[in-house]
KOLFI-912952 format. One line per 8 residues: number of its first residue (from 1); their letters; for each residue x, y, z of N, C-alpha, C, CB. Coordinates in steps of 0.02 Angstrom, whole numbers, plus 50000, padded with zeros to 5 digits. Glycine has a CB too. Layout:
<rs>
NUM) A) X:Y:Z:X:Y:Z:X:Y:Z:X:Y:Z | ...
</rs>
This chain:
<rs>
1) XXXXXXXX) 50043:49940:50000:50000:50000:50000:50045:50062:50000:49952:50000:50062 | 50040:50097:49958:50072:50189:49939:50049:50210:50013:50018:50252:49856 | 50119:50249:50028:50124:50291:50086:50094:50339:50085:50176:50309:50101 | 50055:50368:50124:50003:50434:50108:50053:50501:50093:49947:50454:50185 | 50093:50488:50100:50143:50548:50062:50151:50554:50008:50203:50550:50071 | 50137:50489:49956:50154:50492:49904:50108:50520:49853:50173:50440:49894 | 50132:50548:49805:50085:50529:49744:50091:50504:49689:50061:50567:49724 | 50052:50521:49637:50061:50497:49577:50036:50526:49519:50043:50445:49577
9) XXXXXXXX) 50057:50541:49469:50037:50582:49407:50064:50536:49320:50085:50669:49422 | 50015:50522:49286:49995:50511:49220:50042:50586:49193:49898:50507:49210 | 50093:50562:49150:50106:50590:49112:50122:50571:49016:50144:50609:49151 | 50089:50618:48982:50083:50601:48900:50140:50653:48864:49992:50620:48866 | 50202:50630:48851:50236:50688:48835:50250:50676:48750:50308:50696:48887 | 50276:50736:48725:50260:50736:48656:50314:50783:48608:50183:50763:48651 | 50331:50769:48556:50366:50799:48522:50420:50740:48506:50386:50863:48555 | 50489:50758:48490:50539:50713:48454:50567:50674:48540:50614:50772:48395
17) XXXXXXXX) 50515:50615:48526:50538:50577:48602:50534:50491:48590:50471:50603:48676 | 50553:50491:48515:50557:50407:48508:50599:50423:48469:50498:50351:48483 | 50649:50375:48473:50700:50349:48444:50767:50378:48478:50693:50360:48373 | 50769:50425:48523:50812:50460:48551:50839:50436:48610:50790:50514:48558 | 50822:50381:48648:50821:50347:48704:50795:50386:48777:50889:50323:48708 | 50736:50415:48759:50701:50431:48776:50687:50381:48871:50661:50432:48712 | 50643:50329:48831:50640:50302:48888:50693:50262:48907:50589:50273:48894 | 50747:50225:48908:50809:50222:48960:50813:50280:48999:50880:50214:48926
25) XXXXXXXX) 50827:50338:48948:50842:50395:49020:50774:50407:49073:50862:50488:48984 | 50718:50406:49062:50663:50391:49095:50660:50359:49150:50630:50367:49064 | 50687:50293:49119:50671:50242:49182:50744:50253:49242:50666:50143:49144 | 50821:50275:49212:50865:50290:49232:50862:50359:49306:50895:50300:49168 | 50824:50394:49259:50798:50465:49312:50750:50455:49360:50762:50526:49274 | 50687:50414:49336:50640:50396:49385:50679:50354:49452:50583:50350:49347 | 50732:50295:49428:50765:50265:49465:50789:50309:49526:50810:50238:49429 | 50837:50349:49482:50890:50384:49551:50848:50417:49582:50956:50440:49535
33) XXXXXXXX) 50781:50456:49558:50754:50477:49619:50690:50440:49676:50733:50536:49596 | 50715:50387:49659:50659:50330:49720:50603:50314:49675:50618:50375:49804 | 50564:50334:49629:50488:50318:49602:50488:50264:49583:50458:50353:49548 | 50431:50234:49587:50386:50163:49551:50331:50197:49488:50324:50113:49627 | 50366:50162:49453:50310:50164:49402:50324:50117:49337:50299:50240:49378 | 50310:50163:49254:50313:50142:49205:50342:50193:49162:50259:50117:49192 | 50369:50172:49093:50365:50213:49041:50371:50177:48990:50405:50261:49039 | 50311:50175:48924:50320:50149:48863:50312:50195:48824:50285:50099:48846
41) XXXXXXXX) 50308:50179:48758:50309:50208:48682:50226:50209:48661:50360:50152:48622 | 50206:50279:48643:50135:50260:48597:50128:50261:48532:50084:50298:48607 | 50090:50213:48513:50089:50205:48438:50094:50279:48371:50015:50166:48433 | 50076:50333:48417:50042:50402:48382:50112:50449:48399:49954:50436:48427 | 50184:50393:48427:50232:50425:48426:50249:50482:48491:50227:50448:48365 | 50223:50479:48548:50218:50485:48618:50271:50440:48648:50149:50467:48643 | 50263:50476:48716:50299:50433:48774:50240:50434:48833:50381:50472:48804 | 50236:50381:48864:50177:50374:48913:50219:50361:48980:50120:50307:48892
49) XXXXXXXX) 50212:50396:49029:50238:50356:49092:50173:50382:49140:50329:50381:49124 | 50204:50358:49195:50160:50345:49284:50220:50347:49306:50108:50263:49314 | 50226:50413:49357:50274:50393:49410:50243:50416:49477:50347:50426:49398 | 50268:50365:49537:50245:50378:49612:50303:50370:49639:50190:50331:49648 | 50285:50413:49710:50333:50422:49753:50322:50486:49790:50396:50419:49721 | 50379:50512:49820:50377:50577:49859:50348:50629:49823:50443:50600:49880 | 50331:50673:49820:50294:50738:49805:50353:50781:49774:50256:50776:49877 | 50399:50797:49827:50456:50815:49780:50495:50791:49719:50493:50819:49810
57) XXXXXXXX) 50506:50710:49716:50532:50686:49674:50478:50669:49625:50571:50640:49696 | 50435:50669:49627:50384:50652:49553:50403:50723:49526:50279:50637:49564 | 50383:50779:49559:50395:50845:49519:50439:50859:49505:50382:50893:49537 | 50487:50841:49513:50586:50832:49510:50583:50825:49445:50637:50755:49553 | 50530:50755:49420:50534:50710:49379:50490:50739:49320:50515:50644:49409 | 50463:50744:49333:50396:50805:49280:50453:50844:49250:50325:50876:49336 | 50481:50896:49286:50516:50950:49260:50591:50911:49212:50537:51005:49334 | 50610:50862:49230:50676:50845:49206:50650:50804:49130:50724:50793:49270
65) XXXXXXXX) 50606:50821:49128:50563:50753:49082:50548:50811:49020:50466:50705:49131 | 50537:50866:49039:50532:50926:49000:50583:50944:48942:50533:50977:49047 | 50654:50896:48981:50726:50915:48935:50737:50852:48906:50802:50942:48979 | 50710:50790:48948:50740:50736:48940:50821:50721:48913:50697:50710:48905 | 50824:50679:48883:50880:50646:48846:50912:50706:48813:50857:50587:48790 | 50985:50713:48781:51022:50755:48735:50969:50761:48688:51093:50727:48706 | 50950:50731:48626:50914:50701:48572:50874:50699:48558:50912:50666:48562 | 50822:50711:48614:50742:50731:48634:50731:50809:48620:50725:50716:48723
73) XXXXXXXX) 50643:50829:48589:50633:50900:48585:50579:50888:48604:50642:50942:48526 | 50559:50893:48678:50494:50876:48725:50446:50983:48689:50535:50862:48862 | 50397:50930:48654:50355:51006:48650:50297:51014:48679:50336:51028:48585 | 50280:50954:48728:50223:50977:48774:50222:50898:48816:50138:51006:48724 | 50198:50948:48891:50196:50851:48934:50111:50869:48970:50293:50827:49034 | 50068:50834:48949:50003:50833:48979:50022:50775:49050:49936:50804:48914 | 50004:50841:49099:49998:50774:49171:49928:50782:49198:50059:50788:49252 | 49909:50709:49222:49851:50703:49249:49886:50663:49330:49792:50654:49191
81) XXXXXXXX) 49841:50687:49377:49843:50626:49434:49820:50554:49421:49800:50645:49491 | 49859:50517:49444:49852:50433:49424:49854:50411:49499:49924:50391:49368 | 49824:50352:49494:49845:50275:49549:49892:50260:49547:49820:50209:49542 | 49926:50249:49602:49977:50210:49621:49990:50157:49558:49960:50177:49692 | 50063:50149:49543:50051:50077:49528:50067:49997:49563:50080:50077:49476 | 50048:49962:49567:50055:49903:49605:50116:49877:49607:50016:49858:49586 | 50146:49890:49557:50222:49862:49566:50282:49903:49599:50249:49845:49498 | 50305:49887:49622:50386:49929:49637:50432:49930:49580:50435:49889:49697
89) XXXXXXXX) 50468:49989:49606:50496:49979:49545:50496:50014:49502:50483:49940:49523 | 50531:50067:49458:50501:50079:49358:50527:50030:49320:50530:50155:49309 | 50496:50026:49271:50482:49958:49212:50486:49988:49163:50413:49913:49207 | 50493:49949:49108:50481:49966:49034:50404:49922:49014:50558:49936:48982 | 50367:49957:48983:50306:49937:48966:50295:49925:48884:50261:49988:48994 | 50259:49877:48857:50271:49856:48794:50235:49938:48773:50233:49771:48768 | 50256:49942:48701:50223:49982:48661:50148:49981:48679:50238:49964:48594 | 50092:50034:48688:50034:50027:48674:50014:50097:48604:49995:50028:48752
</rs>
């Protein structure tokens, strides 16, 4: 069960963010700063993640996600609040 400290936020980010290694650095950044979650690839050429954890470090994570990778040209990140996810951990998630 998520610590009531935590939260969690749905993020849809967009612009030149596939093929750039996008998500390695994702799951690399989410790592060092403590979060559980996800990040895959969307078919319409998106990046999808969920990250939970501290309040500070999700927003840590929002903002660093803005620059991402060298190679990346993030031109907009829609966040919504999300659920926890059940696993520990960030993951790589198949393409949806």
């Amino acid at each position: 069960m998520p610590d009531q400290t935590s939260i969690a936020r749905h993020l849809r980010i967009t612009g030149r963010v596939q093929g750039v290694g996008y998500r390695d650095w994702a799951v690399g950044t989410a790592r060092s700063l403590g979060l559980a979650g996800w990040v895959r690839n969307r078919t319409d050429g998106s990046v999808e993640a969920l990250a939970s954890g501290a309040p500070e470090s999700v927003e840590a994570f929002i903002v660093a996600c803005h620059d991402g990778p060298a190679l990346a040209r993030v031109t907009d990140i829609a966040v919504q609040d999300a659920d926890a996810p059940v696993q520990q951990g960030f993951e790589f998630l198949p393409t949806l």
